[in-house]
C-alpha positions in Angstrom: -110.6 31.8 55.6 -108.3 29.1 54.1 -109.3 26.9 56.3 -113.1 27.4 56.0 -112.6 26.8 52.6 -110.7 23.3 53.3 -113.3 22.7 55.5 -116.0 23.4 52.9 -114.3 21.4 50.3 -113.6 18.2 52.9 -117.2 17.9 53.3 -118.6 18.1 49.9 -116.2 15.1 49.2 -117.2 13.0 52.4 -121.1 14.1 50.7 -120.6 12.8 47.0 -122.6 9.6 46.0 -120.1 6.3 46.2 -118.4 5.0 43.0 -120.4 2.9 40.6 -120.2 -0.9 41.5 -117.7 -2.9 39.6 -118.8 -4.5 36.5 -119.7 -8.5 37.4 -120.0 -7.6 41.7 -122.9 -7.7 43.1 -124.9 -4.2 43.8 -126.2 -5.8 46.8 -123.3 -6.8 48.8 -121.0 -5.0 50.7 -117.3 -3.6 49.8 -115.0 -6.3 49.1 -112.8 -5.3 52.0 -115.9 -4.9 54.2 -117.2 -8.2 53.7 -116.1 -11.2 56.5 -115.3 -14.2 54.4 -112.9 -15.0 51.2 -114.5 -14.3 47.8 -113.1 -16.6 44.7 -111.1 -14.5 42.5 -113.6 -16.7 39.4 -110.4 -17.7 37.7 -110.5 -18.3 33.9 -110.5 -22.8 33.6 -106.7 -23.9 33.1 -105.8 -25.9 30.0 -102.9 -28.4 29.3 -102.9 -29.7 33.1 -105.1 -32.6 32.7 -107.5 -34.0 30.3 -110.9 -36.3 30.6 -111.2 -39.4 29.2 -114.4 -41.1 28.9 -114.8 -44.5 30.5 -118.4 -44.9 29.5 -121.6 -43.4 28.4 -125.3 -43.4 27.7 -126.3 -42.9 31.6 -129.5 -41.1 32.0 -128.4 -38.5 34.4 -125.7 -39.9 36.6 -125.6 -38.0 39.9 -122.8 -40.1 42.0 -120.5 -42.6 41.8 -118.6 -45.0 44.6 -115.5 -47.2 44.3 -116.3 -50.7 45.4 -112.7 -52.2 47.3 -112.6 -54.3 44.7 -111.9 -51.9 42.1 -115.4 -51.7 40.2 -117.7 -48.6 40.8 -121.4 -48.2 41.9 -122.8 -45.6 39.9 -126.3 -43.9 40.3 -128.7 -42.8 37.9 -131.3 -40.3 39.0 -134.5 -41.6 37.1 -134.2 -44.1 39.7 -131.3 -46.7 38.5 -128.5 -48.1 40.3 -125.9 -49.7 37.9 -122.3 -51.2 38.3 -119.1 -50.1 36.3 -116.4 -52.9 35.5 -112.9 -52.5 36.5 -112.9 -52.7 32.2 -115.3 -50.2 32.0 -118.2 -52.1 31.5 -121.5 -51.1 32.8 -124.2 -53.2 34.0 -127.8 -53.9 33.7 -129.9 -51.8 36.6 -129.2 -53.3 39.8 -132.7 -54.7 41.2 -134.2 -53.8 44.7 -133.6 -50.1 44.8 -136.7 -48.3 46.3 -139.3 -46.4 44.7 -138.2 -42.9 44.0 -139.6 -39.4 43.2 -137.9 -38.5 39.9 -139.7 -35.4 39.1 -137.3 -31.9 39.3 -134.3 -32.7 41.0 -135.1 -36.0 42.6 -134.7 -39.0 42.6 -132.0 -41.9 43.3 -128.9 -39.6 44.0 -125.8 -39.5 46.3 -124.1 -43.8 47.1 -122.1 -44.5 50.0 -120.9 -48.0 51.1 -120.4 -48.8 54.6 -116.7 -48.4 56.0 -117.0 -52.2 57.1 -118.2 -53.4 53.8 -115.5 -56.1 53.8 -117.5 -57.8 56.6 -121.1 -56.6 56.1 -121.3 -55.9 52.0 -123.6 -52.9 52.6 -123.8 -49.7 51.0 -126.6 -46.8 51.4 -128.7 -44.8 49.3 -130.3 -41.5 49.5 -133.4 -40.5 47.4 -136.3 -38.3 47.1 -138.9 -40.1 48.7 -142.7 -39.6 47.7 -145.1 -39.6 50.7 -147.8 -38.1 52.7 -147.6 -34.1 51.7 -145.0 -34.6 48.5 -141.5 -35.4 49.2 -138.3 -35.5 51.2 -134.7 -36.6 51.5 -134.8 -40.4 53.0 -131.5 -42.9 53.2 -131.9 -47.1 53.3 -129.0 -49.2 53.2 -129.3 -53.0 51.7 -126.6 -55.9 51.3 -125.1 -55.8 48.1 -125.2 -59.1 46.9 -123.1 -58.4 43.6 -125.6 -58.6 41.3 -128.8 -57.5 43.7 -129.6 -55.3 47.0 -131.2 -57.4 49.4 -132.8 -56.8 53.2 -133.5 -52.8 52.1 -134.1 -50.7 55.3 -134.8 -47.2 55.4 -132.8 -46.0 58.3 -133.9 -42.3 57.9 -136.3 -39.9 56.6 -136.3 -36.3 56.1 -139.7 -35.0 58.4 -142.3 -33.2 57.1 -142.2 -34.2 53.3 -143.3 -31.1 51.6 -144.2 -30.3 48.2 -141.9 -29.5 45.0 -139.1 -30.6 43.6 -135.8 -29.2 44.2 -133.3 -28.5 47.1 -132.7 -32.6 48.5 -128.9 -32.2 49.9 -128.7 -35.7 50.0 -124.7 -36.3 50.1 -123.6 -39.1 52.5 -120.4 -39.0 54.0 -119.2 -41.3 57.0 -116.8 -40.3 59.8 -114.0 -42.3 61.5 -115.8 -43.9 63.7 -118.6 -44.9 61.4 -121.3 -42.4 62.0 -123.4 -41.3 58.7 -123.9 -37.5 57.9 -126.7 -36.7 55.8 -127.3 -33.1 54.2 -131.2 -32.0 53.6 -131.5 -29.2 51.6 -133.9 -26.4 52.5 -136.8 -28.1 49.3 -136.5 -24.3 48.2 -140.1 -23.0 49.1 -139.2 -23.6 52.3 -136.7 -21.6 52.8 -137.4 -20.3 56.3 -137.8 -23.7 57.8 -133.6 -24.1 57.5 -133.5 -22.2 60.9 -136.2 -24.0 62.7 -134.7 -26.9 64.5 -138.1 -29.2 64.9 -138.2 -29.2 61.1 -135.9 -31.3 58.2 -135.6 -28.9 56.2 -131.7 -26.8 55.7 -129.9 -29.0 58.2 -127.2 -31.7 58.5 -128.0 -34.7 60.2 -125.7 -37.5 62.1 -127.0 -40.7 62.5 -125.5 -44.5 63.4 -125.1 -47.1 60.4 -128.0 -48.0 61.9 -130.5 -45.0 61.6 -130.0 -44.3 65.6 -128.9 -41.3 67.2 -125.9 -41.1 68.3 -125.9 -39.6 72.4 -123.4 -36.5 71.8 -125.5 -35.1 69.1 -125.9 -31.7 69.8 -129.4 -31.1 70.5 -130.4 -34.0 72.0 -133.5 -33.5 74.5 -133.9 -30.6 73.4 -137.5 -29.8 72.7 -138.6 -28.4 69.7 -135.5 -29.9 67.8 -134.8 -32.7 65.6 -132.7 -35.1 67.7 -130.5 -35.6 64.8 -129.8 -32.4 63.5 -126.1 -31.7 63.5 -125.7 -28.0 62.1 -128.6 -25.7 60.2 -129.1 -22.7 58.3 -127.9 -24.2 55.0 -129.6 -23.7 51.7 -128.8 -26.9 49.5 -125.7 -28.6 50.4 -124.4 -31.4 47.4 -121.0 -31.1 48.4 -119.5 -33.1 51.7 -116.1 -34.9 51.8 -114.2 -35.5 55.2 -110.8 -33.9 55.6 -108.5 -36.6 55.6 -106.2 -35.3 58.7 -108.9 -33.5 60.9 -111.3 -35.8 60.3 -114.2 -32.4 60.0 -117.1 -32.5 57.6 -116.6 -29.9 54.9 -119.3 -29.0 53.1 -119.8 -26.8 50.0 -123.6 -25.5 49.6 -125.2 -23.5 46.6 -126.5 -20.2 47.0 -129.3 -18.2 45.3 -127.6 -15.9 43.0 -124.0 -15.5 44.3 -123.0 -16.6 47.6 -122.5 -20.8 47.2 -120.4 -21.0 50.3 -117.4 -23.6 51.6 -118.2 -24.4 54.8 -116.9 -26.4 58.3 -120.2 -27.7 59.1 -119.6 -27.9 62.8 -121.7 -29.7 65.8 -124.5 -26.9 66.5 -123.5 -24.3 64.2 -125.9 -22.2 62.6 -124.9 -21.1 58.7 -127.2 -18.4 58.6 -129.5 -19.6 55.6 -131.8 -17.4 55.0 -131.1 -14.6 57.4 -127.4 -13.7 55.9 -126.0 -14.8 52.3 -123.9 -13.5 49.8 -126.0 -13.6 47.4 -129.7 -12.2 46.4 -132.5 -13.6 44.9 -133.3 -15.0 41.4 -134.9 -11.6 41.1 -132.4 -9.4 42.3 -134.3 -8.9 45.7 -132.4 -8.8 48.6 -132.6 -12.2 51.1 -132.6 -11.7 55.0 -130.7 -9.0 56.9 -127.0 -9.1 55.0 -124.1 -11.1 55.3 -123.2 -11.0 59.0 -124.6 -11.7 62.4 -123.8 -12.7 65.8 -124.3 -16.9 66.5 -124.5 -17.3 62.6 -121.4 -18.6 60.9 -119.2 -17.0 57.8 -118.3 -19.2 55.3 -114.6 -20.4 54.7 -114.9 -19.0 51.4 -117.8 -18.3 48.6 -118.4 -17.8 44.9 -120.2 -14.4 43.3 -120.8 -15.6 40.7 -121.4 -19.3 41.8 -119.8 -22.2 40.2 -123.1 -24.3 40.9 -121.2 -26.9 43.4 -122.2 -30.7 43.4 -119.6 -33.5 44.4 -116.7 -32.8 46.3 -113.4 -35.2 47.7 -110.1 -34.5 49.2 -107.3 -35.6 46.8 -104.5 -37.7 48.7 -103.5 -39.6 46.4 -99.5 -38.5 44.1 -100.9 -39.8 40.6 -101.8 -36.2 39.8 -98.8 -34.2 40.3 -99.0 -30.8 42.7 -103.1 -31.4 43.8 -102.1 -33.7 46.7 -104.2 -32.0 49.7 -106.5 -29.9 47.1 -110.1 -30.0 47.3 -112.2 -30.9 44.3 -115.6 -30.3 44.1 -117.9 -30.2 40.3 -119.2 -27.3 38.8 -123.0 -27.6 37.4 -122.6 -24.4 35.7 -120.6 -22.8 34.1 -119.1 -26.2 34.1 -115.5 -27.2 35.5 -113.5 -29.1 38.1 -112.5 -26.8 40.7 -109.3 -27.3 42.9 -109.0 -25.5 45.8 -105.8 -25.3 47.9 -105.8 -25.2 51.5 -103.8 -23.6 54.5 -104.4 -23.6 57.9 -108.1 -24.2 56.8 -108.5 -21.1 54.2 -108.5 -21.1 51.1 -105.1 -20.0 49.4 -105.8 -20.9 46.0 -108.5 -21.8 43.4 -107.6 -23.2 39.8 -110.3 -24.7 37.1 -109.8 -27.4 34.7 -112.2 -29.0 32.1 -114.3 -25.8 31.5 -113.4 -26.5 27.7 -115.7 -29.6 27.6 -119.3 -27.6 28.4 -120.1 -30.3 31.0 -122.5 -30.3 34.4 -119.9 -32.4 36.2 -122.4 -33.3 39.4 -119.9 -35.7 41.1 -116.0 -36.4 42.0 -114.1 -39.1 43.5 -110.7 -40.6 43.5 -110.3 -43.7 42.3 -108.1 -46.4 43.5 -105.8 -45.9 40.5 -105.2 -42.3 41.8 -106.9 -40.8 39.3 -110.2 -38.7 39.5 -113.5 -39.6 38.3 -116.0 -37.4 37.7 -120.0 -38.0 36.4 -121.5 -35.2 34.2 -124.8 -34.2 34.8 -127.1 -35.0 31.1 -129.6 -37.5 29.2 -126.3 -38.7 27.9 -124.3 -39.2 30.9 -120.7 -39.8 31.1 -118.3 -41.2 33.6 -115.0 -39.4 32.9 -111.7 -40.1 33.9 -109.2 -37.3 34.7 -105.3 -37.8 33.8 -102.4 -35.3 33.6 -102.0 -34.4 30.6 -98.1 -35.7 29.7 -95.7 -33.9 27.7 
């Protein structure tokens, strides 16, 4: 009888509804300790580490800057301008000969890389929301910076179909060792679906020559039905890619819907899983696609719920910043902040925030040749900020 009654009561406990969801995790997603990658912890931002100093203002929407080697800065403006920061901290008049852009939503002139020979060659590359035929896409020309001028413009690629709207471009440029160009292409967010179909643009990263060619080892070469470019897919909106400075991999960091911006290794022919698994849900609340795991799609390294809105991103190897030597940085759109991550063996062992006091979109981050970091923040009243350790 005592054991019919343990029985009894075993079962009416394995029957009772689940506890009540955590306040701030989301209802839709699984268990923490069911879920396959690393969630951020959403640490409070740190004060008394370092402080922002501006180095100019009055940009209209700055949404990337580049060192030049000799010390000044190419900084871009998204309404279309292209202007140059003085090693004093001076900023120029808008360079002439950038091309036409669609500045409407979130395009227009973004992400500026210059060419790892630029010594020899004095070329740097743009990417940009290009109008066209059906709306508008992601496209990339490099010119010769002349100093003063670009001159001998070439588009060398161009995100296929162009579609209408305007968010979701990607658009970060990052080169490899050996000179090859990675381009991200966001998914142009009505298109959502098209991230997993390799003959389309949409939700991919692409590797291409200096030159706009494709490079033979890409990994879906001859294949048909596929973008000869393509590199990896399934990704949402990736404004995030730096190049790990000892690996040499392309690390990416790519926002989500609501939750579920993810830190990724975007390997050759990996699928990330956009739309069919995510950590987060919709704007709505509805659910996206099947859950967060399934076979031939990749986790993330690690991902934010709630998201940290993730544009710019660099590897610090420089010492002028005590202790972030081999951090990743990457800006915060919203709530606002810089975020350090610490790495080992490729997770994520640590995440610290700075700079959530100032209330600013920071949309990009770089180190400058003085060691220190420089970050653009995302307004009609743009600043270029310099981050220093705070002494004393």
């Amino acid at each position: 009888m005592r054991r019919l009654s343990a029985l009894v009561v075993l079962l009416a406990a394995c029957t009772q509804a689940p506890p009540a969801t955590p306040t701030g995790e989301n209802p839709a997603s699984p268990p923490l300790s069911q879920q396959l990658a690393d969630r951020s912890p959403t640490p409070a931002s740190t004060r008394g580490v370092v402080t922002a100093e501006t180095v100019v203002g009055g940009l209209v929407n700055p949404w990337a800057i580049e060192f030049l080697p000799d010390g000044r800065a190419l900084v871009t403006e998204r309404p279309g301008r292209l202007r140059v920061l003085s090693t004093t901290g001076q900023l120029s008049a808008p360079v002439p000969g950038v091309p036409a852009v669609f500045a409407q939503g979130q395009g227009g002139l973004l992400d500026v890389a210059i060419d790892p020979q630029f010594t020899q060659n004095q070329r740097i590359y743009l990417s940009y929301a290009e109008p066209g035929s059906g709306g508008a896409g992601t496209a990339v020309a490099r010119a010769r910076f002349t100093g003063t001028a670009l001159v001998d413009v070439q588009v060398i690629y161009r995100q296929e179909p162009k579609l209408n709207g305007g968010g979701h471009y990607g658009a970060r440029l990052v080169f490899d060792r050996e000179g090859r160009l990675y381009i991200t292409l966001g998914d142009r967010m009505n298109w959502r679906d098209r991230a997993q179909d390799l003959a389309m643009g949409q939700g991919k990263v692409v590797r291409v020559h200096a030159d706009g060619s494709v490079p033979a080892d890409n990994p879906f070469v001859g294949q048909a039905n596929a973008q000869s470019t393509v590199w990896s897919y399934g990704h949402r909106n990736v404004q995030s890619a730096a190049l790990h400075p000892e690996t040499g991999a392309l690390w990416t960091v790519e926002h989500g819907a609501r939750g579920g911006d993810e830190l990724n290794r975007a390997e050759r022919g990996r699928n990330y899983g956009w739309p069919v698994i995510t950590y987060g849900v919709d704007y709505s609340g509805a659910r996206i696609g099947e859950g967060t795991a399934k076979a031939g799609m990749e986790q993330p390294v690690y991902y934010w719920d709630p998201v940290i809105a993730p544009s710019g991103m660099a590897f610090y190897t420089a010492t002028t910043i005590p202790g972030w030597r081999g951090s990743v940085l990457v800006g915060s759109l919203s709530p606002g902040a810089l975020v350090r991550l610490e790495l080992t063996n490729g997770r994520v062992t640590r995440e610290m925030r700075y700079l959530g006091e100032l209330g600013e979109r920071i949309r990009d981050v770089t180190v400058g040749p003085d060691g220190y970091v420089y970050l653009v923040t995302d307004s009609g009243n743009g600043r270029v900020l310099r981050v220093r350790p705070v002494v004393g």
